[in-house]
Residue, then its C-alpha position, 0 to 999 in steps of 0.5 A: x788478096x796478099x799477104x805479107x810477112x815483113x820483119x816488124x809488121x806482118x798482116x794481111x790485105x784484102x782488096x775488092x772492085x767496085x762499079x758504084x751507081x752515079x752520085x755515090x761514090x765512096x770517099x772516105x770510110x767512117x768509124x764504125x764496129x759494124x764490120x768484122x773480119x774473121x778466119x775460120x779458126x774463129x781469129x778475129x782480125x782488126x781492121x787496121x786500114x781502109x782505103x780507096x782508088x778511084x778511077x773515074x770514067x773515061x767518057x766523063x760521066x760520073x761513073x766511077x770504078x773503085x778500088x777497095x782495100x782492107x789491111x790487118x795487122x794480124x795474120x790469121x792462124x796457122x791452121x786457118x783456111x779462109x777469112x770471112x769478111x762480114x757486116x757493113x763499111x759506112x764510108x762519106x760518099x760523093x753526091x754531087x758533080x760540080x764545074x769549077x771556073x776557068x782558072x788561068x795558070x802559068x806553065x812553069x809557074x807558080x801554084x794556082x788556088x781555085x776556091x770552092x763553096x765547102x768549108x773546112x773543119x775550122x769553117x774555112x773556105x776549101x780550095x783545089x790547087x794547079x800547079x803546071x811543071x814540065x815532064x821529063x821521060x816520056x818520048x818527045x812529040x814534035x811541036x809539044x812539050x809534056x807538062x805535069x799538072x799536080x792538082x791538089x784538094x781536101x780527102x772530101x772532094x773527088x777529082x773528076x776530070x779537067x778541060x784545057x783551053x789555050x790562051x785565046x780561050x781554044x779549047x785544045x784538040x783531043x789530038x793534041x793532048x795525050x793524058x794520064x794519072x795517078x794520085x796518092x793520098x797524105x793526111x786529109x789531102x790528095x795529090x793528082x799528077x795530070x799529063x798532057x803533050x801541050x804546044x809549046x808555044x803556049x805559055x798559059x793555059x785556062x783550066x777548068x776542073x771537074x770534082x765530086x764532093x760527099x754530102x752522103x753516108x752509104x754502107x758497102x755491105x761485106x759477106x764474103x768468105x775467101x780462102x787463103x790458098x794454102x798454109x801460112x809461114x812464119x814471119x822470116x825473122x823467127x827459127x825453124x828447125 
């Protein structure tokens, strides 16, 4: 839990570790008034925000560790001692792992679109994009060439893990490939950094991308009381004595 106390926008955030069974992991939370957040002075404190990291399991099971977070715009009161958190999030959650097709790409080339069986809002087919760019600042290993995967894809499909093959159709050696990630979120959509030391003879690679995709509504259940640690100063804009 944190606090913050900025000029313009104080409040406050919880966050929470989540270990969810296979095939339902959650994705996106959904409106509901069925949860309350409350400090022990009897404050009611609104719900601003929910979101979710994902940190998917490195054997490549469908097990996933999940990040919670919740945001308030309010702080509790000055007198308060804790907030109890109370009811249940209704969230979409993942039901489904999926293999998508091997894609062709070319490094340092432009993006490739890989279509999907959902469709959007509008009754489009969905998509996930590969676009491969070299990576500068991490140290240089001979004989490879760091290159970025940004792979990009609608809030309602989850990013899983990818395979790698070379452009004889190889698939690349666990030692010859060092990874990792990160991913934000803007709008309806995500955007997922994957790195990897690739040969740098290579010039194509065949990528295939594995995903979640929600079809399921869950509840996460709150009934958590947590303290606050201590007093709660003003905002650093107002006067003190």
């Amino acid at each position: 839990m944190s606090l913050s106390q900025g000029k313009n926008r104080p409040g406050i955030s919880f966050s929470f570790r989540l270990t969810p069974q296979a095939g339902q992991v959650p994705l996106i939370p959904l409106a509901s008034d069925a949860f309350t957040a409350t400090d022990s002075t009897g404050k009611a404190l609104p719900c601003l925000s929910i979101n979710f990291s994902h940190y998917p399991d490195p054997a490549g099971t469908e097990d996933y560790t999940v990040d919670m977070y919740l945001s308030s715009d309010s702080l509790p009161d000055a007198r308060a001692t804790s907030v109890s958190l109370k009811g249940a999030i209704p969230v979409l959650a993942a039901d489904k792992k999926q293999a998508l097709p091997w894609q062709a790409i070319t490094l340092g080339g432009d993006a490739v679109s890989i279509p999907l069986s959902e469709r959007d809002r509008e009754g489009k087919k969905k998509s996930i994009t590969v676009k491969a760019q070299v990576h500068e600042g991490l140290i240089p290993v001979e004989g490879f060439t760091y290159w970025r995967l940004t792979i990009t894809g609608d809030e309602d499909i989850l990013f899983h893990s990818l395979a790698l093959k070379d452009h004889e159709g190889k698939e690349l050696p666990p030692d010859a490939r060092h990874h990792s990630h990160f991913g934000n979120k803007s709008g309806h959509q995500w955007e997922m950094d994957w790195l990897h030391a690739i040969p740098e003879e290579e010039k194509t690679l065949l990528v295939r991308i594995f995903c979640l995709s929600g079809k399921k509504n869950m509840n996460i259940p709150m009934d958590q009381t947590i303290g606050l640690g201590g007093p709660i100063s003003p905002p650093s804009n107002t006067p003190t004595p």
